[in-house]
C-alpha atoms as one frame of an Amber mdcrd trajectory, in Angstrom:
protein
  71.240  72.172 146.813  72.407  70.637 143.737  75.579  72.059 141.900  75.585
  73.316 138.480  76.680  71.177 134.921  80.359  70.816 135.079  80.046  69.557
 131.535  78.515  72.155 129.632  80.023  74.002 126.447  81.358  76.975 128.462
  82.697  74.934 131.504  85.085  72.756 128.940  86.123  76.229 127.357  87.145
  77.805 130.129  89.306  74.532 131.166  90.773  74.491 127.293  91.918  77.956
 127.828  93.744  77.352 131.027  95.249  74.510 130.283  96.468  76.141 127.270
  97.753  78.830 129.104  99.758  76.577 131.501 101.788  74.530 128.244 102.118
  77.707 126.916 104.189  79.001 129.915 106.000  75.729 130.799 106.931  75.179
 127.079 107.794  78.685 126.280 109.725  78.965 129.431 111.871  75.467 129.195
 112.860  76.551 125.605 113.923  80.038 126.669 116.038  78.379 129.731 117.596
  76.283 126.716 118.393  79.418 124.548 116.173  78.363 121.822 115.401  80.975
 119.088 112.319  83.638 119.521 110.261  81.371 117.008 111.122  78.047 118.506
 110.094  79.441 121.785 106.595  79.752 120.361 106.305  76.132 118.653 107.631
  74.308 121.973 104.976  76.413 124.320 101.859  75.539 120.579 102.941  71.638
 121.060 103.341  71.835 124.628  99.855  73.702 125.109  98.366  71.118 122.322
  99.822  68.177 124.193  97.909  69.057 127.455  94.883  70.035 126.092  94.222
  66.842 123.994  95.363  64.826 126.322  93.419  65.546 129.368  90.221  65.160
 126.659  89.664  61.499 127.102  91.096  61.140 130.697  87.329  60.604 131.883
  85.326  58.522 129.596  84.690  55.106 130.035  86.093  53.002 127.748
């Protein structure tokens, strides 16, 4: 049986959106420990989320 594209469109969406869900929690959550501000809260988990997602992009291409 051979398995299914693990590339495709969808398949990298669905990763994108986890992956942004994860920074989202650990950066919204380590700036709330800190006492940060209610808008601070939501930049750290943006550029925490960000940070993840672009850089597990090129993690498997050949260079």
């Amino acid at each position: 049986m051979r398995g299914y594209d693990r590339n495709c469109a969808f398949c990298r969406l669905m990763r994108s959106l986890a992956f942004t869900g994860v920074g989202m929690g650990l950066g919204c959550g380590a700036a709330y420990l800190y006492g940060a501000s209610q808008e601070n809260i939501m930049l750290s988990g943006i550029f925490v989320a960000s940070v993840i997602v672009f850089g597990m992009q090129d993690t498997k291409r050949k260079r």
